[in-house]
N, C-alpha and C positions, 0 to 999 in steps of 0.2 A: 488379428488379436492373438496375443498368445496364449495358451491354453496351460492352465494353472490346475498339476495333478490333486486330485481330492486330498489324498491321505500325502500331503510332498513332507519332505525332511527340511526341517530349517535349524542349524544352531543344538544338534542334536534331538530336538523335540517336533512331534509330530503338532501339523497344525490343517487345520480343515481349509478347502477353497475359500470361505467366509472370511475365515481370520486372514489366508493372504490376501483376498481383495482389498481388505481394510489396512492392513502393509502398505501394501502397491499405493494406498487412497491417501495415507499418511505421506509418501514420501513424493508424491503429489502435490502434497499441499505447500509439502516447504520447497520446493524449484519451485513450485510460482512465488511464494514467497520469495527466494533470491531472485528470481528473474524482476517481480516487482523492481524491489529495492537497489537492481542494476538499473532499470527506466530511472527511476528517481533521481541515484549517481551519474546518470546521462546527461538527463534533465538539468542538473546542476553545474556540472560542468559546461555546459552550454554559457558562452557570455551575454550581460546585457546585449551586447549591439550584435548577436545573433541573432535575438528576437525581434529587434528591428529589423532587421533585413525580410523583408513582403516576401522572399522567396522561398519556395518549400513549405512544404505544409504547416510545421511549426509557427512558421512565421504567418501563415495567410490564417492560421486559428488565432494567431495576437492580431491579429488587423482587423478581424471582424469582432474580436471580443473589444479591444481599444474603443473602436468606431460605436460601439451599441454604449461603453462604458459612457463614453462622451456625449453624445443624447442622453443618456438617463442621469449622469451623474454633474456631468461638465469634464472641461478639459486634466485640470487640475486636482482628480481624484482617481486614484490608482487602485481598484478591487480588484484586477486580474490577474495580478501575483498573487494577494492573498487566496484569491477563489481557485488559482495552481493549486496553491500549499493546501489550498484545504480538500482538496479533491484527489489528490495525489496520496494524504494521508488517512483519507476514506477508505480508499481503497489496500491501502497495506494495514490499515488496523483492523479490517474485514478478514485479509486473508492471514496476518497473523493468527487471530483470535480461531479462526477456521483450524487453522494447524495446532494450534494448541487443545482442540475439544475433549479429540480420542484420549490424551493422556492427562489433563486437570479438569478436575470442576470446572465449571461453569465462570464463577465467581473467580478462581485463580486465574484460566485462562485471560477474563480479563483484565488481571490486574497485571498479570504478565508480558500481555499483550501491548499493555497502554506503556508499560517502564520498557519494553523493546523499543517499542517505538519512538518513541519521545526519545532517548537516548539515540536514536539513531538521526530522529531530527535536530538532535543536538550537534552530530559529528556532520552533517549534509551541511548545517547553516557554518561550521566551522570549514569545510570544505570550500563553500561557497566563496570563502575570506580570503584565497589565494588565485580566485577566478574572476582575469580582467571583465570590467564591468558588472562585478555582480557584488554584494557584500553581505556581511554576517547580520544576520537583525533577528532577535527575541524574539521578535514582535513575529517571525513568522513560523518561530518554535511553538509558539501557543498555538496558534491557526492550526497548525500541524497536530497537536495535543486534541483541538477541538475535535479536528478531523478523524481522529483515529477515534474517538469517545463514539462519534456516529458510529464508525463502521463495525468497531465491537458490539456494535446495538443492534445492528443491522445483523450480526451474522448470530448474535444470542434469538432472535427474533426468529429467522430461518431456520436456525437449529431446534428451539421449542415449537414453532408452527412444522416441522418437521416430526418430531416423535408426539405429535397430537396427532399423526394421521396415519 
């Protein structure tokens, strides 16, 4: 671990080990942030008849989510693209909202958070539009909206049960 002088120099101004840890924790937050939002870019890029293919892990998590969908739901009901979208954007409107805390309110963070997001769900389902086997659909821009609504919940939650303690 590297060792962070008390009194170090940053930007001309003197800042205590606290304040850089809190730096460090900030610039933290946003690489998992891009690193999220490159899985997703991945994720996207990936074609339909990827995820058919049983092989590689990717595909052996669609063949057991398929197979359970089809017992619970029947053949002809497709929740596990939407249940992607929606968990995929759990998670980046979590760590959005996370990286946004140190520098807005509470309430800006996440309104911030949700128009990052959503806007980025907007460019992923337009990405999706140029990738054989996959296409553009609304319908999983909202999933995606819903998705980030949780995870901004999720991390105001940790963050207030957090300075309660």
């Amino acid at each position: 671990m590297i060792a962070i002088e008390k009194n170090k120099r940053l930007k001309g101004r003197r800042i205590t080990a606290q304040q850089a840890k809190r730096e460090g924790n900030l610039v933290l937050r946003w690489v998992l942030v891009a690193v999220w939002a490159g899985v997703i870019f991945y994720l996207s890029s990936r074609s339909g008849l990827d995820f058919g293919d049983r092989s590689g892990l990717l595909g052996f998590i669609r063949g057991v989510l398929d197979s359970w969908q089809a017992a619970l739901f029947g053949p002809d009901v497709d929740i596990v693209s939407p249940l992607g979208h929606f968990c995929e954007y759990t998670v980046f409107g979590f760590l959005v909202t996370r990286a946004l805390f140190p520098s807005l309110s509470v309430k800006r963070s996440i309104a911030v958070a949700f128009a990052i997001c959503v806007l980025y769900a907007l460019t992923d389902e337009w990405h999706q539009s140029f990738v054989p086997g996959r296409e553009c659909d609304i319908a999983d821009v909202a999933v995606d909206a819903c998705g980030t609504a949780l995870g901004a919940a999720i991390a105001v939650f940790l963050q207030r049960r957090k300075q309660t303690c």
